[in-house]
C-alpha positions in Angstrom: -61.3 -64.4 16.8 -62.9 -61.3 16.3 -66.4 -60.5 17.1 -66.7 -60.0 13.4 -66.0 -63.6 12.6 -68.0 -65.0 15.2 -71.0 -63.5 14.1 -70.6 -63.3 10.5 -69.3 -66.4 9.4 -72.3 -68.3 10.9 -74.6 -66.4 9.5 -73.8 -66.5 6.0 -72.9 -70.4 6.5 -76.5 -70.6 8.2 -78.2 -68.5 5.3 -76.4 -70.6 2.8 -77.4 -74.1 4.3 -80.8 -72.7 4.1 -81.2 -71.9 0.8 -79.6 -75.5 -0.2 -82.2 -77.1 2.5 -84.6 -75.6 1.2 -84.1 -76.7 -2.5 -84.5 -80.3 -1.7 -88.5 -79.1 -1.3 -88.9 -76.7 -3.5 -89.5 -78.7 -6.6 -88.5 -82.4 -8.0 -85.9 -84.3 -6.7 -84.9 -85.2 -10.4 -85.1 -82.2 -11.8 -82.3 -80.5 -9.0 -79.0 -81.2 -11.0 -80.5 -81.2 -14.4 -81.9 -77.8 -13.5 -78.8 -76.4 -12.2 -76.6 -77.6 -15.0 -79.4 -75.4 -17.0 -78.4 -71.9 -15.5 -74.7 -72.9 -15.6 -74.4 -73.3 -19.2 -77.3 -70.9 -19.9 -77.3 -67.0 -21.1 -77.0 -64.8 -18.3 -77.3 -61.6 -20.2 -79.8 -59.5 -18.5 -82.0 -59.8 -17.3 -82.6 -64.0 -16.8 -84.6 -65.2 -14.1 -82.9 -68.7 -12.9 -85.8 -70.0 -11.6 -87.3 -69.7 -15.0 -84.2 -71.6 -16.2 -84.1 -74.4 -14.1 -86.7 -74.0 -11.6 -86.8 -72.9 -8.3 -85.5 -75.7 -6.6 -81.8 -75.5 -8.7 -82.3 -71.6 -8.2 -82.4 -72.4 -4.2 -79.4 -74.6 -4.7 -77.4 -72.3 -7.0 -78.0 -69.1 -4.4 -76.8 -71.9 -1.6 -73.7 -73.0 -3.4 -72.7 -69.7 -4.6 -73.4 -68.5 -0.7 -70.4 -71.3 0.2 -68.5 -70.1 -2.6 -68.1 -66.4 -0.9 -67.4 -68.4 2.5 -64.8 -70.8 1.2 -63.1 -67.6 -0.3 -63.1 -65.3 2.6 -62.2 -67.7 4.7 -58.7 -68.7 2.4 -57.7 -65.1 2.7 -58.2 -65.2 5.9 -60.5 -62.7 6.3 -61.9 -60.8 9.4 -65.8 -59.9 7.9 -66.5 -56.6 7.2 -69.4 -54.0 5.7 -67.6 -55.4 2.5 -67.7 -58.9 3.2 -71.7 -58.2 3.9 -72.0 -57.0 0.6 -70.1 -59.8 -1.2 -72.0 -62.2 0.5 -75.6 -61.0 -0.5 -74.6 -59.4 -3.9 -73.9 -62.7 -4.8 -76.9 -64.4 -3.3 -78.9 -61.9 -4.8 -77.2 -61.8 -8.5 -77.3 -65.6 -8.0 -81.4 -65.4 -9.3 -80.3 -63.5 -12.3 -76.8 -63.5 -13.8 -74.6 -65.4 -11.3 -73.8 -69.5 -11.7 -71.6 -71.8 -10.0 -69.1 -71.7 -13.3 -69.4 -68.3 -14.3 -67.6 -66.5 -11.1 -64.5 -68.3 -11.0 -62.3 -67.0 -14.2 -62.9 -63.5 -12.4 -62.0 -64.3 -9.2 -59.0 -65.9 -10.2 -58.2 -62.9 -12.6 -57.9 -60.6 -9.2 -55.9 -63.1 -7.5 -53.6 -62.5 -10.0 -54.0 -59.4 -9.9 -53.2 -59.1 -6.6 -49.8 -61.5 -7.6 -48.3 -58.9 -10.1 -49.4 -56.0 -7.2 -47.3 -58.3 -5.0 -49.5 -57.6 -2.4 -52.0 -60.3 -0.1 -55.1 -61.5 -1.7 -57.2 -60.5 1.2 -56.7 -56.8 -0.3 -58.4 -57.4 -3.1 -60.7 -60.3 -2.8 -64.1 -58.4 -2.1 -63.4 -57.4 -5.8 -63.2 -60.8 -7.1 -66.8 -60.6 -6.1 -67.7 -57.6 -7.2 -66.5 -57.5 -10.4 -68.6 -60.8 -11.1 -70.9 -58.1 -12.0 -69.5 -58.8 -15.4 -70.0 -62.9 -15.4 -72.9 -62.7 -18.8 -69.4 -62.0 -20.7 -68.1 -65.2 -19.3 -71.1 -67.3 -20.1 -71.4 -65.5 -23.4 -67.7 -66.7 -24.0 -68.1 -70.1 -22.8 -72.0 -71.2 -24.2 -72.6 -68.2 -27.2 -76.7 -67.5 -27.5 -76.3 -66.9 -31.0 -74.1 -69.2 -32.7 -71.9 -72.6 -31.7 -68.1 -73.3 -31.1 -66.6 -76.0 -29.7 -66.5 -76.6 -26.1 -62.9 -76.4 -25.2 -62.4 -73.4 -27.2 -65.5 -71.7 -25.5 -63.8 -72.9 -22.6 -60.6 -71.1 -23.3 -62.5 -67.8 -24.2 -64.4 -67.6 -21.0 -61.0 -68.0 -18.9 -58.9 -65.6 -20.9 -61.8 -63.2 -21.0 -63.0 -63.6 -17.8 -59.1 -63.4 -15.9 -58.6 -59.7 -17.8 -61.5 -58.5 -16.3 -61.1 -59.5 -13.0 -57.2 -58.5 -13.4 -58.8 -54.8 -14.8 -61.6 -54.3 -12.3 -59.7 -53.4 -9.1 -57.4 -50.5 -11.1 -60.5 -49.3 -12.9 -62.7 -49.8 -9.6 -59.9 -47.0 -7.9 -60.4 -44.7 -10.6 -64.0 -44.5 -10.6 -64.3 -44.1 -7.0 -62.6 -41.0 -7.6 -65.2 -39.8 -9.9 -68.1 -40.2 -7.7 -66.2 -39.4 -4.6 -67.9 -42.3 -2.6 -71.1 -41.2 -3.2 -72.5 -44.6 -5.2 -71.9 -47.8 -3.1 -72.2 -49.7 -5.7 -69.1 -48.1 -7.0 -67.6 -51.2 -9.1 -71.4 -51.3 -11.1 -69.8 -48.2 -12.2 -66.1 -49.5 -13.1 -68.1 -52.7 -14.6 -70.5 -50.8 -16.8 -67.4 -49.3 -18.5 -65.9 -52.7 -19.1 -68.8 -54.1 -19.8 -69.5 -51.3 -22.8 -65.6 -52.1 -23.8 -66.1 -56.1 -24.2 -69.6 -55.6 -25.7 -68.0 -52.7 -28.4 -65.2 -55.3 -28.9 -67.5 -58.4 -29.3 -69.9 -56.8 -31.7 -67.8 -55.1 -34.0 -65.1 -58.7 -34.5 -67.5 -61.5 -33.9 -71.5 -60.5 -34.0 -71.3 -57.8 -37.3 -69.0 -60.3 -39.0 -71.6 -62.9 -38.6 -74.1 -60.8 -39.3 -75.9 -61.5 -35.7 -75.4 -58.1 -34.2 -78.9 -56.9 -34.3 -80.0 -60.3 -33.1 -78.1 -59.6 -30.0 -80.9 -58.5 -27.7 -81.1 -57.9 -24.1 -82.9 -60.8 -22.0 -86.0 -61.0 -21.4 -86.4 -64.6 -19.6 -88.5 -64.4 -16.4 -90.3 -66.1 -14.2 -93.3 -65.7 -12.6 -93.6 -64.2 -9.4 -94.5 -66.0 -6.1 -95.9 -63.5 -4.0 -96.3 -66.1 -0.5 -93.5 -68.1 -0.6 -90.8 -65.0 -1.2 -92.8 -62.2 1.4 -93.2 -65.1 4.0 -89.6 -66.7 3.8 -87.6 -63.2 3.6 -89.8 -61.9 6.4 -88.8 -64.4 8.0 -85.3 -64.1 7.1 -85.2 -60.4 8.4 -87.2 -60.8 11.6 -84.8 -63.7 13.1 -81.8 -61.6 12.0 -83.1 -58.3 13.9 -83.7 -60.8 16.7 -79.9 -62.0 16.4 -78.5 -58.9 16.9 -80.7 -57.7 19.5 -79.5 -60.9 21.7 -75.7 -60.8 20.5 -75.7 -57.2 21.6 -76.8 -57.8 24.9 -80.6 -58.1 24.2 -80.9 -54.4 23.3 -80.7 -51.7 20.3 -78.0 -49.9 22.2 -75.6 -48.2 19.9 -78.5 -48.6 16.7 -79.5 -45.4 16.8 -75.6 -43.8 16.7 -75.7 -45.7 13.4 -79.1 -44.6 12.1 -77.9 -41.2 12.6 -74.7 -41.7 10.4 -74.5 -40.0 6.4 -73.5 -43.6 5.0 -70.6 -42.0 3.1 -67.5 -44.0 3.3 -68.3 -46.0 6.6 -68.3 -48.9 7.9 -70.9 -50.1 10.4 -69.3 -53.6 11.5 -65.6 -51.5 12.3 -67.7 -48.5 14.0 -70.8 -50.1 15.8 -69.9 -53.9 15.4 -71.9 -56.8 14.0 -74.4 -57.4 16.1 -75.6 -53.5 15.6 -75.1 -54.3 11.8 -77.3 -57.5 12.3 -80.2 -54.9 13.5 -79.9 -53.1 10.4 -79.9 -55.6 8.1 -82.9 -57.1 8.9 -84.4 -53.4 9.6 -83.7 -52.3 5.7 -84.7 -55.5 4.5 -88.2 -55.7 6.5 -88.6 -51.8 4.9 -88.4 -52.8 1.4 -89.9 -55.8 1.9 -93.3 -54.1 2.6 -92.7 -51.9 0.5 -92.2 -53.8 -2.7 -95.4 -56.2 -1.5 -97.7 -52.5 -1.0 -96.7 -51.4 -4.6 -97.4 -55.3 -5.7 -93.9 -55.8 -7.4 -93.9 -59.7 -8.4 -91.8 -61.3 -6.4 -89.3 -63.0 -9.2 -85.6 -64.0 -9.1 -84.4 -60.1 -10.3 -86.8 -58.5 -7.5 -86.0 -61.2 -4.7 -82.0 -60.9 -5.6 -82.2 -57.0 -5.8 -83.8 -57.0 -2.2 -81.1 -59.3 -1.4 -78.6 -56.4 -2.8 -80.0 -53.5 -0.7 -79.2 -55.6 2.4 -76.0 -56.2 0.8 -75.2 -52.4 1.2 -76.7 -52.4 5.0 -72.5 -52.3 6.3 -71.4 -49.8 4.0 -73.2 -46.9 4.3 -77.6 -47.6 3.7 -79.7 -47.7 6.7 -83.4 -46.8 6.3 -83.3 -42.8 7.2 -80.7 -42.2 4.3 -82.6 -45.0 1.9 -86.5 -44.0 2.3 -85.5 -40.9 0.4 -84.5 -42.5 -2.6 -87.7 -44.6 -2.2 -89.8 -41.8 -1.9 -87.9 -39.9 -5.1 -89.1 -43.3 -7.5 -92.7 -43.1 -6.4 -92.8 -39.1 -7.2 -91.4 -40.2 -10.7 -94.2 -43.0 -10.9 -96.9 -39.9 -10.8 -95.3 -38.9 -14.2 -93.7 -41.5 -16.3 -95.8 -44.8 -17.8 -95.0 -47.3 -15.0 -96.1 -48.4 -11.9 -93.6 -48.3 -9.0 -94.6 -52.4 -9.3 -93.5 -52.6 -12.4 -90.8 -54.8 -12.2 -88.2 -53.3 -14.0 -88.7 -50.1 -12.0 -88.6 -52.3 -8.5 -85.6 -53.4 -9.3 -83.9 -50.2 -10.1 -85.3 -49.1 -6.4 -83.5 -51.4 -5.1 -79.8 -50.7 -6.9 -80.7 -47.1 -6.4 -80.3 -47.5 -2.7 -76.4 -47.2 -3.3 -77.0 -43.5 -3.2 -78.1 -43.4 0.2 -75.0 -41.0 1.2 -76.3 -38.3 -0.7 -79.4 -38.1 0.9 -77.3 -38.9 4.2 -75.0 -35.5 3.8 -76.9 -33.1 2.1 -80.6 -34.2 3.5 -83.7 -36.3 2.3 -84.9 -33.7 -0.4 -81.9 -34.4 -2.2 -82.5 -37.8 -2.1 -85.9 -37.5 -3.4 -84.5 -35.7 -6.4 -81.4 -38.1 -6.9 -84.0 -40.8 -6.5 -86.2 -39.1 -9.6 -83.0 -39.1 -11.3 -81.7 -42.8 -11.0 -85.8 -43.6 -12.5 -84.9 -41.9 -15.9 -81.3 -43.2 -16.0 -82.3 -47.1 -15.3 -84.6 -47.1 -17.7 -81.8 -46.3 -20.7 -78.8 -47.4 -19.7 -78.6 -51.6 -20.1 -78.3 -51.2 -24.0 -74.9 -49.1 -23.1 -73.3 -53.0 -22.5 -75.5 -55.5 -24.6 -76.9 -56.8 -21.3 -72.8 -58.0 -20.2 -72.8 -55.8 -16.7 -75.6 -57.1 -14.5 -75.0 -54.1 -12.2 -76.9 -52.2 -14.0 -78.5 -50.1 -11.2 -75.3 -49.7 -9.9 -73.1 -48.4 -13.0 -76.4 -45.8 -12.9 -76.1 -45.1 -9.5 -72.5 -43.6 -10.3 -73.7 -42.0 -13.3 -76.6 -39.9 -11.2 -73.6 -39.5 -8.3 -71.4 -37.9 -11.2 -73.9 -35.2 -12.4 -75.4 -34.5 -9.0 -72.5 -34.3 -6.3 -70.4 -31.7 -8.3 -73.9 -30.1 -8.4 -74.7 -30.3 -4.7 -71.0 -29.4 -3.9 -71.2 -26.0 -5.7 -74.8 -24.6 -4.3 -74.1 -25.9 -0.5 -70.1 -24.9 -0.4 -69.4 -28.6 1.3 -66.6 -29.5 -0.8 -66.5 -33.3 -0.9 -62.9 -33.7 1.1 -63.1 -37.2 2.7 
């Protein structure tokens, strides 16, 4: 088995036993199922805070279960983890506090599965996408459970697996195209590919069921949140981070050796498990988690189910490409835009799109941290205008914005430095 395997697997089976462990205390026995049942059949348009929902306890459990789900899969395709695999796994953790359920995934996944049956090729190509494309899961709940109006159950039922199987067969073709449009430069590149069909099914939806209902300006984002718990997060996911740095620091041989070879890479279309292995990529996990950690406790962001699952997403990224000399940039780039616009970096709106804007790190990675800054300013104004684009159906909103920024600035940055993007 792969070194890969060994150490990854565990992990995210340890992390997801965790999380289910830990529901059993974080609120009323009685209220566990009930609560989860709550955020299955509830709206998931963004943004919706589960633990407002159905409490934290069925939050915990949800995060758990989906955390098994992402096992389970990886594990049928037979799958040897990857920086890809990393990002699966805590994407969906993360997105499991706002937007993700235990029902909602599954007509997507299965849509790239067959996807990956008319490609006639093996589903371990193409099943990272199944969870990436869940990015678009509010369109299945909005299917399957409408916020606005009633159908019957089976035929909500019916919608939410037709609807939900053409996106998942659409995002891996439409993922490869958009790629190509930000040349690698937003790892987040199916938030891209998802905004797109997410502004297609909401165009679609509006026009043929909300106007002729006359619900259409009814249709409003979410606004359903919790309040934050600024002990119980900082003290568990410090936690989290500091036993993970400590994992890989034993696994490789009770050093760091071979971090710093990966601090030192641009983050632009790597992968830290194939080129410094997992126990290196443990390191800097916990590293870029402990880093925006503090960070987002300095600046006093409330520490709610979007902030807590869009930490969880910049660890996601901590294979692909993000480490914290190519992400601090970025960081640096939303607190210069804080001086000028009317938020607080602790806003939490604005924390989150921190977080998503992370996906950029390989710009500030190649061409150096000033362009960072400035690609960091950017992604501030973007965030801020961009969920209407979709009604709320693409919860990737930072990442869909993340490719937008990478498509204005790269061409930019290509023409002024002469380093045509080739790779």
């Amino acid at each position: 088995m792969p070194d890969s395997a060994k150490i990854l697997y565990p992990y995210f089976i340890v992390f997801s036993l965790v999380l289910i462990a830990m529901s059993l205390f974080a609120g009323p026995l009685d209220t566990l199922f009930s609560g989860l049942a709550d955020i299955a059949t509830g709206s998931q348009i963004l943004t919706t805070d589960s633990k407002a929902i159905g409490g934290l306890n069925s939050a915990l459990l949800n995060a758990g279960i989906l955390g098994f789900y992402v096992v389970l899969m990886l594990k049928l395709a037979k799958i040897n983890p990857s920086g890809a695999s990393i990002a699966a796994y805590f994407l969906t953790i993360g997105f499991s506090f706002f937007g993700k359920n235990v029902i909602n995934m599954w007509p997507i996944i299965f849509g790239v599965w067959l996807y990956s049956k008319y490609k006639r090729e093996p589903f371990s190509k193409y099943v990272h996408f199944g969870f990436f494309g869940s990015a678009l899961t509010p369109v299945v709940s909005e299917m399957m459970f409408p916020s606005l109006y009633t159908i019957t159950p089976g035929l909500g039922i019916l919608l939410a697996i037709v609807v939900g199987v053409i996106i998942g067969f659409l995002i891996p073709p439409v993922s490869a195209l958009t790629l190509t449009m930000h040349k690698g430069f937003n790892l987040f590149n199916v938030g891209l590919s998802a905004g797109f069909l997410g502004f297609t099914f909401y165009a679609i939806y509006r026009t043929f069921v909300l106007d002729p209902l006359g619900l259409a300006y009814e249709f409003t984002l979410n606004s359903v949140l919790s309040d934050g718990l600024p002990v119980f997060w900082p003290v568990f996911l410090c936690l989290i981070f500091v036993l993970t740095i400590a994992a890989g620091y034993i696994l490789n041989g009770r050093s760091f050796k071979g971090y710093k070879e990966l601090f030192m890479e641009t983050g632009h279309t790597t992968d830290y498990i194939t080129n410094h292995g997992a126990a290196v990529t443990l390191i800097n996990m916990g590293l870029l988690g402990l880093v925006f950690l503090v960070y987002l406790y300095i600046v006093k962001a409330p520490f709610n189910g979007p902030v807590v699952g869009g930490l969880l997403c910049v660890v996601s990224l901590s294979g692909l490409g993000s480490h914290p000399r190519n992400t601090v940039p970025i960081m640096a780039g939303y607190l210069a835009a804080s001086l000028f616009a009317p938020w607080s970096p602790g806003t939490q709106a604005i924390a989150v799109g921190l977080c998503f804007a992370t996906a950029m790190s390989p710009i500030s990675g190649r061409w150096g941290y000033h362009w960072g800054i400035i690609a960091g300013i950017i992604h501030a104004a973007f965030f801020t205008n961009t969920a209407t684009f979709y009604g709320g159906f693409n919860i990737y909103n930072g990442g869909f914005t993340c490719g937008l920024v990478a498509i204005v600035l790269v061409p930019f940055l290509e023409a002024i430095t002469k380093d045509k993007v080739t790779e």
